[in-house]
N, C-alpha and C positions, 0 to 999 in steps of 0.2 A: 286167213281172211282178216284183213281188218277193220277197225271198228268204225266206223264213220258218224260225225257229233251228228246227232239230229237236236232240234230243238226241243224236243218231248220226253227226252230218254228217263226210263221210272217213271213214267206220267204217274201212275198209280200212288206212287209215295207220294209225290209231290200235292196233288189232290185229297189225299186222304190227311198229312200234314196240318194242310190249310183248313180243309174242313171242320179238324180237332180243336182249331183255334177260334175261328171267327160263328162256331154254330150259334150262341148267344149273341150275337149282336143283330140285331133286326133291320135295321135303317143300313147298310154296310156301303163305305163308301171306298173301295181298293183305287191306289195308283200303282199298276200296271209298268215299272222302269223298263224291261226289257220285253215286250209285249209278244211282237213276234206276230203269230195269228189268232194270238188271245186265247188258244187252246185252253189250255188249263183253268182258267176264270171262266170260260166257256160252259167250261162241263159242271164246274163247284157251280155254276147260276144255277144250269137245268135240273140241278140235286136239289134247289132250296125253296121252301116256301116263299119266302123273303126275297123277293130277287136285290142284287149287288148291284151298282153302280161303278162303274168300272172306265177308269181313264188309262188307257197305256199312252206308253212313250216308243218310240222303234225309228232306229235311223234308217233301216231297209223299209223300201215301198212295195207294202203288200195291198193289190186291189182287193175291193168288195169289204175293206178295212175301215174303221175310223177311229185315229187317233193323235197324237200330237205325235210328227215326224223332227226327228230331229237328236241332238244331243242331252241323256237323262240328267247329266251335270248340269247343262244351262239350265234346264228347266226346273229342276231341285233347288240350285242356287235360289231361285226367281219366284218360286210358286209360294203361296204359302200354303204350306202342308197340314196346317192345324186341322182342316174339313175332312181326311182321309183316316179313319181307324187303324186301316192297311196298307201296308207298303210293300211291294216285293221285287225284290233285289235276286231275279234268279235270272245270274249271267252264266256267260262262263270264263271261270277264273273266281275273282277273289271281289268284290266289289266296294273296296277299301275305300274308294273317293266318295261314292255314293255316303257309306258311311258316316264315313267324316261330315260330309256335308248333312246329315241326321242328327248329329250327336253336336252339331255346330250352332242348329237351330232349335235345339233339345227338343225334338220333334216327341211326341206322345202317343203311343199305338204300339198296335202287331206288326214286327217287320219279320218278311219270311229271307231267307239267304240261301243262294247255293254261292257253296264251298268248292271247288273245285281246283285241287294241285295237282299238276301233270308232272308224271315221272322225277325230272328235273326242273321243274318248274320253280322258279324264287317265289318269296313271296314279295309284295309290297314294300320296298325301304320303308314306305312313310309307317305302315305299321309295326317296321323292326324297329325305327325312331321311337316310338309310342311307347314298347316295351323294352327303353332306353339302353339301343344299342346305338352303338355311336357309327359313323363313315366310317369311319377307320377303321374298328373291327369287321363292318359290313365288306370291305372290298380288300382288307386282307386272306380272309376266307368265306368268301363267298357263299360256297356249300356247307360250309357249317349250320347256316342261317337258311337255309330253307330243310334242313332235319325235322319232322314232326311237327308241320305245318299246321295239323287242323289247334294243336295243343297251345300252338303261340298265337293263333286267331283267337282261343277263347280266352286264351290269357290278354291278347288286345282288348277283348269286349269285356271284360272284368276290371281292365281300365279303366277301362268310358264307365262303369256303372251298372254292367251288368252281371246280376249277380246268377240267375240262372237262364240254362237254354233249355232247349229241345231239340234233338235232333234226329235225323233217320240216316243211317251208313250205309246204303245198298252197294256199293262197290268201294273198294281201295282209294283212299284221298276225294271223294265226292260225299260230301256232307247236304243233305236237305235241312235248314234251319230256321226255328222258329223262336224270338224271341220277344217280349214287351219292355218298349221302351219307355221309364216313366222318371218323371223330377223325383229327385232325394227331400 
């Protein structure tokens, strides 16, 4: 049988996660990148005294929804993100540009990650550039460079300034992550 991506898969970690992070903040203000049907932000509301504020982003048109429809980059690029605590970045795959575009605007807050490398999956050049591997080594061996993806992801984020995570491994190459991102 195989496995088919649902948008929830480990809902449980993913929620429990988030909830270890944001329980002291009262006022919570989340942007929602890959929103979907809000699930997850959904259930962490109906858990809290406090309810959350919650803006997603989702290119797919889901009714009985409200959110900003569209591209998370252009909106990231454009928004100003200082009003949100939270941010969460659970794609699938590796959400490198989003990233970048965090670390561009030295955004301040909780960002949660999923990590996600398939089998033979690459990772990001821009991130291999980061942890200064050149073109030239990237495209004479290709596969060398996606070996031990999640270890060259934290080694990316220890670039940018982050000195620790959190994370939850419930399956092979699928990391749930949660970090805070703050000025030096």
């Amino acid at each position: 049988m195989s496995k088919v991506q649902t948008d929830n898969s480990y809902f449980f970690c993913k929620t429990k996660l988030r909830e270890s992070f944001i329980k002291d903040i009262p006022d919570l203000k989340v942007l929602d990148c890959f929103h979907g049907t809000g699930r997850i932000w959904k259930q962490i509301n109906n858990n809290r005294q406090n309810k959350i504020s919650i803006i997603g982003i989702e290119k797919k048109k889901y009714k009985d929804e409200v959110y900003l429809k569209g591209d998370n980059i252009k909106f990231l690029t454009n928004m100003d993100l200082s009003i949100y605590q939270a941010i969460d970045l659970d794609a699938y795959g590796i959400p490198f540009d989003q990233l970048e575009i965090l670390f561009a605007k030295k955004y301040q807050g909780i960002v949660f990650i999923t990590f996600i490398q398939s089998l033979f999956g690459q990772l990001p050049k821009g991130m291999l550039k980061v942890l200064d591997f050149t073109d030239k080594m990237i495209i004479i061996i290709p596969s060398l460079f996606n070996i031990d993806g999640f270890e060259k992801f934290k080694s990316y984020l220890w670039k940018r300034g982050i000195k620790q995570i959190s994370f939850i491994n419930p399956q092979s190459k699928k990391y749930y992550i949660a970090i805070s991102m703050e000025l030096e």
